[in-house]
C-alpha positions in Angstrom: 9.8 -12.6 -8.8 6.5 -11.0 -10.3 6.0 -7.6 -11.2 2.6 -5.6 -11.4 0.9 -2.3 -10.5 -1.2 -1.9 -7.0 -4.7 -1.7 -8.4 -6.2 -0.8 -4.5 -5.3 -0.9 -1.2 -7.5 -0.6 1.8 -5.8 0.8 5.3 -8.8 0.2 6.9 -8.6 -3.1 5.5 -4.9 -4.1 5.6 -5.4 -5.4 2.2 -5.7 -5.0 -1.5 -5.2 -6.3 -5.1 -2.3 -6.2 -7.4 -2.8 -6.0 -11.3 0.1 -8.5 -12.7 1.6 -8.1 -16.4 -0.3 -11.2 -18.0 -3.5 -8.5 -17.0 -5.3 -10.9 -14.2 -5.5 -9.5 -10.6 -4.4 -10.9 -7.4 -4.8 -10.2 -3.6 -2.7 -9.3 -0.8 -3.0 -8.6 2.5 -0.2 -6.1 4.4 0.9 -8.9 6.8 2.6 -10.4 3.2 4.7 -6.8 2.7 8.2 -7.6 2.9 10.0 -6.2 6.0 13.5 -4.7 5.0 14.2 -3.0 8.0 16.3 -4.7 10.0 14.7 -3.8 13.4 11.7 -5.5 11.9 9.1 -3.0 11.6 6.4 -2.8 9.6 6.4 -2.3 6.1 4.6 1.1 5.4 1.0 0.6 3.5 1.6 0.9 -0.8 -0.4 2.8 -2.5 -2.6 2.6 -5.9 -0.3 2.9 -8.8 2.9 1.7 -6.7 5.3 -1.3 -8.7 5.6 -3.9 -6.9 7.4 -7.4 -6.9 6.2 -10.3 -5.6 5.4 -14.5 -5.1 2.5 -16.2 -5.1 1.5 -19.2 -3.1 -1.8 -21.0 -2.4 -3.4 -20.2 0.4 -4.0 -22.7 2.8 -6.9 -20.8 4.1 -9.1 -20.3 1.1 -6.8 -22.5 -1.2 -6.2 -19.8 -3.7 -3.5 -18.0 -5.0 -2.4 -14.9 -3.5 1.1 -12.8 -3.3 3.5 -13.1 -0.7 6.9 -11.6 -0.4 5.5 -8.1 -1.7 8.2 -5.4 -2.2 7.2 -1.7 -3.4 9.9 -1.0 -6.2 8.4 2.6 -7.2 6.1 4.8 -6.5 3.8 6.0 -9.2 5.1 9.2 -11.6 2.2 10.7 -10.2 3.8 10.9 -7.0 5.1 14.4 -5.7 8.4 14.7 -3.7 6.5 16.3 -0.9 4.4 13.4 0.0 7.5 11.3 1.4 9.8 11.8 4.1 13.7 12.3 4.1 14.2 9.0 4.1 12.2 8.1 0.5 9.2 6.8 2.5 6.0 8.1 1.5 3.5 10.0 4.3 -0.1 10.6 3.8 -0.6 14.7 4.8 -2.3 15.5 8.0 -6.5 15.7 7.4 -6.2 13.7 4.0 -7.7 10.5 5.0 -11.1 10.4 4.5 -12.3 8.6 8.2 -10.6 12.0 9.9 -12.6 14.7 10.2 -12.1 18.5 10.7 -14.5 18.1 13.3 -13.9 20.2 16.8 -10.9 22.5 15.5 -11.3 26.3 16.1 -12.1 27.9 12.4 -12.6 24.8 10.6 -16.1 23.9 9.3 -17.7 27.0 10.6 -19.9 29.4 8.7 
């Protein structure tokens, strides 16, 4: 297995690029996330500055190399213990994302 640092990701997207130890770059798309729940639900999104292992393969689609297999190992230093939840997994807070707007809430917005 590979190690590198999660350069982006997209959740609008589903995908994003990984920046390996020999300093190239390679993509990945969410579908390739490892699933280690047992009931077989989805891997939550990584995020920038996440360590991550991986494989590569070539793609049989556009016939280059991209990471399968992709496990988060750690999250970034930078990351606070109130972004995750009591089971270790990281949430994004409520009004952080930048496609949901404050629009239509009572106090919000107004001058």
């Amino acid at each position: 297995m590979m190690r590198g640092r999660v350069q982006w990701f997209s959740l609008e997207r589903r995908y994003g690029f990984i920046d390996c130890e020999d300093g190239s770059s390679i993509f990945f798309h969410q579908n390739q996330m490892a699933e280690d729940h047992p009931s077989g639900t989805p891997s939550p999104a990584p995020f920038k500055g996440d360590l991550v292992s991986y494989e590569t393969e070539i793609s049989a689609r556009s016939n280059r190399l991209h990471a399968i297999d992709v496990r988060v190992i750690s999250p970034p230093a930078s990351a606070s213990p109130k972004e995750t939840n009591r089971n270790g997994i990281r949430q994004i807070a409520k009004g952080k994302l930048p496609w949901i707007a404050n629009e239509g809430r009572e106090g919000e917005g107004e001058s």
